[in-house]
C-alpha positions, 0 to 999 in steps of 0.5 A: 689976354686974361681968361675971361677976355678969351672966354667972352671971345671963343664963346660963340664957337662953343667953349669947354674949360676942363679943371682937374684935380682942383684940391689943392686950390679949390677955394681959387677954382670956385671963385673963378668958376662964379666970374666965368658963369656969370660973364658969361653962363653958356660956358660949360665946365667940367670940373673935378678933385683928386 
C-alpha cells in the first residue's frame, strides 16, 4: 500500500503526517506535500527543517 492509498483510507478518522527534519530532502517533501493535499486537502501536516 503507498501513502497515498493509506491517506485516502485513514482520512475519515482524522490524519496527521509529521516530516521532520526535511532538508536533506526538501525538494521530494514539497512534491509529496503538493499530491497529498490535493488528494485529499483535509490532511494536515506538520512539517519542519533542522
Amino acid at each position: 500500500m503507498d501513502l497515498f492509498t493509506l491517506v485516502r483510507r485513514e482520512v475519515a478518522e482524522g490524519v496527521l503526517l509529521v516530516l521532520d527534519d526535511i532538508d536533506p530532502v526538501h525538494r521530494q517533501c514539497v512534491g509529496v506535500v503538493q499530491q497529498l493535499l490535493m488528494a485529499s486537502p483535509v490532511v494536515c501536516m506538520a512539517v519542519s527543517t533542522a
